[in-house]
N, C-alpha and C positions, 0 to 999 in steps of 0.2 A: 504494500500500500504506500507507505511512505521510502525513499530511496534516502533522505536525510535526515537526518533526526540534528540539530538545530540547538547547540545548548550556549546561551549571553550569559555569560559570568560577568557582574558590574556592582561595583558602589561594596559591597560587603564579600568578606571569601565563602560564606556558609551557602552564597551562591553557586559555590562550586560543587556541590552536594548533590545539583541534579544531573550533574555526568554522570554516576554511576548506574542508576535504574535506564536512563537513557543507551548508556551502553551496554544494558539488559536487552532491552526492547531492541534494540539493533542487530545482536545475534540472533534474535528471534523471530525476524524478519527479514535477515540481510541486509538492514541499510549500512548506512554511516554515518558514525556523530561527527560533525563540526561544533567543536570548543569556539566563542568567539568572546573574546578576552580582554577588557577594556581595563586599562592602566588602573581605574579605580580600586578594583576587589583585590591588588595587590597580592594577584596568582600568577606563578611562572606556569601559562599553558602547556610548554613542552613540560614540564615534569608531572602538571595533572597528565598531561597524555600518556605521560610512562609509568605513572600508578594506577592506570586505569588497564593498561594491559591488553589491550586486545589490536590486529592491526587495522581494525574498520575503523579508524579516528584521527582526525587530522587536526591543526589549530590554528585559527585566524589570531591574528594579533592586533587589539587596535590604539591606536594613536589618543590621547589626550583630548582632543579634539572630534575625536567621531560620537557619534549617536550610534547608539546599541540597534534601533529600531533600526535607522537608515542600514548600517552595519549589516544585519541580521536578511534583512530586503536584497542588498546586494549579495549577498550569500546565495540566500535562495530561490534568484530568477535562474541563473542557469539549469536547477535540478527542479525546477515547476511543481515538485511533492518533496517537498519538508513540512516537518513538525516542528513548533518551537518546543524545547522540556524546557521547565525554568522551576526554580523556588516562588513560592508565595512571597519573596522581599522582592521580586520583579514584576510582580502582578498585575498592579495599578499601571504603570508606563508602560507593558506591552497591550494591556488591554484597551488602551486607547489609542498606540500606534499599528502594532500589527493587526493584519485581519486577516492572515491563514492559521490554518486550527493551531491552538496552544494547549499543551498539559502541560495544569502548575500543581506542584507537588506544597502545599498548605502548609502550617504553622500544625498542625493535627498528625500531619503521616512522617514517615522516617524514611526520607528516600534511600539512606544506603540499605532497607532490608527491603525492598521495594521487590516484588517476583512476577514474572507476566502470568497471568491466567486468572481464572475465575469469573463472577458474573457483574457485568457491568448495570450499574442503576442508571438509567435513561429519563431526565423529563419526560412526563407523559404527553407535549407536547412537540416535543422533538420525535419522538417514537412513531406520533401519529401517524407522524409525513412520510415514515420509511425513506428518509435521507439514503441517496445513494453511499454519501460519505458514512454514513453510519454504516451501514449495512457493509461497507468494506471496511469500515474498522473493526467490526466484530469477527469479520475474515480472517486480517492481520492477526488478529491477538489469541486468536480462536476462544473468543465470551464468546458467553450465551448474556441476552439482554432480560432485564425484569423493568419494566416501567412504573416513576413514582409519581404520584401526582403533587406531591407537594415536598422539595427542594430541601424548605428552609427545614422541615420537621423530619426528612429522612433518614435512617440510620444504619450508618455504613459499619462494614468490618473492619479490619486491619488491612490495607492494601488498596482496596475494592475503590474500582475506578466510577465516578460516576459523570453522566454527560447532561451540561444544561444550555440553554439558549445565550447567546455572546451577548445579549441585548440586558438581560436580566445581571446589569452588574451590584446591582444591591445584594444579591442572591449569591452570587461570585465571589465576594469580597468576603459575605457572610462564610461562605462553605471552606475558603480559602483560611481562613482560622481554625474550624472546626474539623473539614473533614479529616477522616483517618486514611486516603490514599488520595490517588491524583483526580486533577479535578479537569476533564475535558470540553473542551468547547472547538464546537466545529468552526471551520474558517468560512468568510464572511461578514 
């Protein structure tokens, strides 16, 4: 589904915490992570990339002066299917700059024990529509979907991915504290 999996490390190092599930979800669909690394979060990407250990992973490096979003955009027009993975401390500024799917891994979940599988909670308004993107992410990851009707009162497992509408960011923000795994929203 996705060919690059997309991870802005910026402003804090605990940003760098979503490479590891990212470069989960990459073995387990063949992509590849791009690390893209803004002087702020005071991480030497080459050596996140050698404690991350795998050869699907390469690392942009950027300048003082770049924007993560613009950054992240120039990244991902050549490969036309990337995922941003990012921390809940980046949440807020990509959910107003980018608008291809992002999963944020929250203030709730522990991305380094982060494992692919199991069943994904789906807004029951998203579900509705049988989104083709949906429907190929549950391909990708091999869930099974459960639909919930209400967001804010849902309750997740340990890991468990769940997907809501990009539009609904009061909802986003909320889940992005609370929930216990990543929190997907399709691009858009």
């Amino acid at each position: 589904m996705f060919s690059h999996l997309l991870v802005p490390i910026a402003h804090h190092a605990d940003t760098a915490r979503a490479v590891f599930p990212a470069a989960a979800m990459a073995r387990a669909f063949e992509a590849t992570v791009v690390v893209v690394t803004h002087p702020s979060a005071g991480i030497d990407p080459e050596d996140l990339v050698a404690r991350v250990g795998t050869a699907d992973i390469a690392a942009v490096r950027l300048d003082d002066d770049d924007d993560v979003v613009s950054a992240l955009s120039r990244v991902a027009d050549p490969t036309g299917n990337a995922l941003v993975v990012c921390t809940g401390a980046l949440a807020t500024s990509l959910l107003e700059g980018w608008k291809g799917p992002l999963l944020i891994f929250g203030g709730g979940t522990d991305p380094d024990s982060y494992s692919v599988g199991g069943t994904i909670l789906v807004d029951a308004a998203v579900h509705a529509r049988r989104d083709d993107e949906l429907i190929e992410l549950g391909r990708a990851f091999g869930f099974a979907f459960e639909p919930v009707d209400d967001v804010t009162t849902a309750i997740g497992s340990p890991g468990q991915v769940i997907v809501v509408r990009r539009s609904q960011t009061d909802h986003v923000d909320q889940l992005v504290a609370r929930w216990p795994g990543p929190i997907y929203l399709l691009g858009g």
